[in-house]
C-alpha positions, 0 to 999 in steps of 0.5 A: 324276238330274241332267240340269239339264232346265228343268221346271214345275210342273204347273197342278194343283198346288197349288204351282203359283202358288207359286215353291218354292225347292226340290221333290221330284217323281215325276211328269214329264209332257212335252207341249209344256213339261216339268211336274212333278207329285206333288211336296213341298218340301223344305229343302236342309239335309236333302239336304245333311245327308244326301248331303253328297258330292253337295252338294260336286261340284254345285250346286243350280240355282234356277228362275226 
């Protein structure tokens, strides 16, 4: 899904004093801030690679 909805990671995750550039996440947990959780990095040559139409039509939005 693409919705461009500004996230963080979740405190309990041990990537979360981290700044990944890019993550896969199955876990979203809305409370007064949206959080991610249950996720794993992931380098943007295997998505492009691998979905090479997508990368073409959008861009990957980078956090802050």
């Amino acid at each position: 899904m693409d919705s461009k909805q500004k996230v963080q990671i979740h405190p309990s995750s041990v990537m979360f004093k981290g700044k990944p550039e890019l993550v896969l996440f199955t876990e979203l947990i809305a409370t007064q801030k949206s959080y991610i959780r249950t996720l794993s990095l992931v380098d943007a040559s295997w998505l492009q690679e691998a979905q090479p139409a997508y990368f073409r039509q959008h861009r990957i939005i980078q956090g802050s």
